[in-house]
C-alpha positions as CSV (number, residue, x, y, z in Angstrom):
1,X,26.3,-16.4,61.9
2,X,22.6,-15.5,61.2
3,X,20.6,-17.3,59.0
4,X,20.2,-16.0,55.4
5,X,16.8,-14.7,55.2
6,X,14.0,-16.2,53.2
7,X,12.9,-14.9,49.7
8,X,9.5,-15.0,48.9
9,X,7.7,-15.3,45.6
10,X,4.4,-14.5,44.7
11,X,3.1,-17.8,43.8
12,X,0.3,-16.9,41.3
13,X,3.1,-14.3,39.5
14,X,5.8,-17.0,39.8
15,X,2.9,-19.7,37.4
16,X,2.2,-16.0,35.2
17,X,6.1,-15.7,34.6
18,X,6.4,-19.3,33.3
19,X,3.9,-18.8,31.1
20,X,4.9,-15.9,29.2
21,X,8.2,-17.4,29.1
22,X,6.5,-20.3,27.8
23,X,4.5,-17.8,24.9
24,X,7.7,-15.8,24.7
25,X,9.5,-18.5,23.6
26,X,6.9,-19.9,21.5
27,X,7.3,-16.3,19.3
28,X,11.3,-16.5,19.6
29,X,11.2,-20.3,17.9
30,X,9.2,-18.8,15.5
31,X,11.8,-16.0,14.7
32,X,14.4,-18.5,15.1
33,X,13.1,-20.9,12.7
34,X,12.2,-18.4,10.0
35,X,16.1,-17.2,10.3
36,X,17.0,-21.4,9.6
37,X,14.7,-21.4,6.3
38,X,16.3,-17.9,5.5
39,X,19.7,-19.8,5.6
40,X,18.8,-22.5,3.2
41,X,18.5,-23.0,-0.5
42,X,15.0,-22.7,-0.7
43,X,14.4,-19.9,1.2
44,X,11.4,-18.8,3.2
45,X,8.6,-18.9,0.4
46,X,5.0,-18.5,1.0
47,X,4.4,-22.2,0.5
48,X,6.8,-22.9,3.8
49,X,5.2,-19.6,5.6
50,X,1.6,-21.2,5.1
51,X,2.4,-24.6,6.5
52,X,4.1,-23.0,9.4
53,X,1.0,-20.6,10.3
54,X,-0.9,-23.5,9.9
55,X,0.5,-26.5,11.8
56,X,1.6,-23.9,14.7
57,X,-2.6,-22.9,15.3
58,X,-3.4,-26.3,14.5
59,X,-1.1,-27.8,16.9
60,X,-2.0,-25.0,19.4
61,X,-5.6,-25.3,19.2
62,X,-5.5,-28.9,19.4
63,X,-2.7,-28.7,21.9
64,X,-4.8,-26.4,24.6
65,X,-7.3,-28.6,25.5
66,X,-5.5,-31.6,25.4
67,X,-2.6,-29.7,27.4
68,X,-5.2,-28.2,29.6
69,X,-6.6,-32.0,30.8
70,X,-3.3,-32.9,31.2
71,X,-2.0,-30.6,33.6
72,X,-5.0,-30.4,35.7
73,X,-4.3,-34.2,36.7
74,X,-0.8,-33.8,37.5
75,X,1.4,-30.6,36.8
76,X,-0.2,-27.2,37.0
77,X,0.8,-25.1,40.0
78,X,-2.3,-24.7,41.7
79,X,-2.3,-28.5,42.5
80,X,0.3,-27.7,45.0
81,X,-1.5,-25.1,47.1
82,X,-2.8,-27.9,49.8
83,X,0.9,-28.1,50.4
84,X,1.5,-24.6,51.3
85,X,2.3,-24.2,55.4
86,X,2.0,-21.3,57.1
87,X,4.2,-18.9,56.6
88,X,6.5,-18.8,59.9
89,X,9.8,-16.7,60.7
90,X,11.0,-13.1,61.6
91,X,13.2,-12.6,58.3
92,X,11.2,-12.4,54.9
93,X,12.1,-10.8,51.7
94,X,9.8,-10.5,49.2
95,X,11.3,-11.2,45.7
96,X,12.8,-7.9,44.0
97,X,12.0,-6.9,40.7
98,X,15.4,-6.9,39.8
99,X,15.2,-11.1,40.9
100,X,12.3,-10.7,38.8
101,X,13.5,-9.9,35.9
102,X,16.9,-12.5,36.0
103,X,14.5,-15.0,36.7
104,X,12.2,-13.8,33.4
105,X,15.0,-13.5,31.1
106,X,17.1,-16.6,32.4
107,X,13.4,-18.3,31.9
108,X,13.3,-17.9,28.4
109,X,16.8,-18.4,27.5
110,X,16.7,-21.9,29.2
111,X,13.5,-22.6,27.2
112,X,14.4,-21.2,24.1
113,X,18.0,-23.0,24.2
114,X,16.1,-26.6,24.4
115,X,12.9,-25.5,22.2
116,X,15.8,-24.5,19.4
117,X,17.5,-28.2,20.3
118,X,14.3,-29.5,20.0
119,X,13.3,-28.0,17.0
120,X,16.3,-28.6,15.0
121,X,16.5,-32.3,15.6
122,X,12.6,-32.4,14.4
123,X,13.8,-30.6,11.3
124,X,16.6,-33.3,10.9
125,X,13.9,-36.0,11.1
126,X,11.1,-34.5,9.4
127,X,12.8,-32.1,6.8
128,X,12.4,-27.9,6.9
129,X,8.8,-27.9,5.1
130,X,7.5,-26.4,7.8
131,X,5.6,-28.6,10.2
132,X,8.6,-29.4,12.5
133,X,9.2,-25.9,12.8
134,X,5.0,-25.5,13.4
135,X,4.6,-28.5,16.1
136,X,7.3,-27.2,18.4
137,X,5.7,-23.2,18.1
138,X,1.9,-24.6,18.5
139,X,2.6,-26.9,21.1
140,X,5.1,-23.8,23.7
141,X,2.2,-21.5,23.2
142,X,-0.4,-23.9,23.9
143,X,1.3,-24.8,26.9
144,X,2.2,-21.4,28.3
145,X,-2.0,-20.2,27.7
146,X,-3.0,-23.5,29.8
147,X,-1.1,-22.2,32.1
148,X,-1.4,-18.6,32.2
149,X,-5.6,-19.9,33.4
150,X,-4.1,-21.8,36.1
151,X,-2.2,-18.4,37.2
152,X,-6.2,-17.0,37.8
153,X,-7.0,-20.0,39.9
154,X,-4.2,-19.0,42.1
155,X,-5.3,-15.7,42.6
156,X,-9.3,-16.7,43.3
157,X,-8.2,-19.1,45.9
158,X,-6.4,-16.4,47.6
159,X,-9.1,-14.2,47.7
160,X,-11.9,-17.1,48.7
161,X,-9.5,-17.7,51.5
162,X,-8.2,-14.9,52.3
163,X,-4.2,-16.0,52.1
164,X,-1.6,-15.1,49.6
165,X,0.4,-18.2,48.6
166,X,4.5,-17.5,48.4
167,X,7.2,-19.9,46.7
168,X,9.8,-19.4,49.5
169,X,13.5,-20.5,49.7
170,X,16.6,-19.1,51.9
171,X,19.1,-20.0,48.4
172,X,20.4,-16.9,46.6
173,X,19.8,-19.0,43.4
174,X,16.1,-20.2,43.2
175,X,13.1,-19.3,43.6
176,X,11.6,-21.7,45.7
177,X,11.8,-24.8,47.6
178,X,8.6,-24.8,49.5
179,X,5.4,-23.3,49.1
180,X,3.8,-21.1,52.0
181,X,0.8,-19.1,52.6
182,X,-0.1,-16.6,55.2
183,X,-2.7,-13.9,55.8
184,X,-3.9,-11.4,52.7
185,X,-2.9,-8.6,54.8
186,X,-0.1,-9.2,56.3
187,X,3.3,-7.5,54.7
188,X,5.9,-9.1,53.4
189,X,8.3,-6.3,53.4
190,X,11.9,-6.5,55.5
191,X,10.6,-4.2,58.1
192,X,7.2,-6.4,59.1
């Protein structure tokens, strides 16, 4: 039985996907939490609309930078490119935009399932004014922009070094397990 053939996944689209999920979700939370207030006695007033506008930029724009330090040290995906191997093998799929999209949309489910877990128990602990709802929006959109830079750095250190950089896996289910570059120019369709 022949080996299932690998997918690959454009790296630098693979870190932009996460975060616009990440700013996706950010907006959904928003929605989501604006239908909670809706539900309540007190309704969504512009008193609870202000401090929600408020903490979310406040959060965010304190958030970024402070993000933006911290995943430079230790989480952002270009900090894996010294990994990458070259790529090796006669079978290689790229990643079609119908895996695209599942992963896209399965994405921002996951992360707006636990941001709405999240969310809610913050409103259980700090009450509905407002800010709970606020934190959790400034601090997903703040993390999906210190991302979405990192997704440029990808894509300059391809071009300085003439390589494209692939999240590669043989699974049906994932997109990736290893990380693999090879030549700019070389194709990635079934046929090369």
């Amino acid at each position: 039985m022949a080996p299932a053939p690998v997918k690959l996944w454009h790296y630098a689209s693979l870190a932009r996907l996460w975060s616009w999920s990440l700013v996706v979700t950010a907006g959904l939370l928003l929605g989501i939490a604006a239908a909670l207030r809706a539900g309540t006695e007190e309704g969504i007033d512009l008193r609870w609309l202000g401090i929600v506008v408020a903490v979310s930029g406040g959060t965010g724009i304190l958030g970024y930078p402070a993000l933006r330090m911290w995943l430079a040290r230790s989480a952002m995906p270009s900090l894996r490119l010294p990994q990458a191997q070259k790529d090796s093998g006669p079978r290689r799929l790229p990643a079609a935009p119908g895996d695209w999209r599942r992963w896209s949309i399965l994405t921002t489910a996951i992360l707006t399932a636990g941001g709405t877990a999240m969310m809610t128990f913050l409103i259980g602990v700090l009450g509905g004014g407002g800010t709970a709802e606020g934190v959790v929006v400034g601090l997903l959109a703040a993390w999906g922009l210190a991302t979405l830079g990192d997704a440029h750095r990808i894509e300059r250190s391809e071009r300085e070094e003439g390589r494209r950089y692939y999240a590669a896996v043989a699974r049906p289910a994932a997109v990736g397990d290893h990380l693999v570059w090879m030549p700019a120019d070389r194709d990635v369709s079934p046929e090369a």
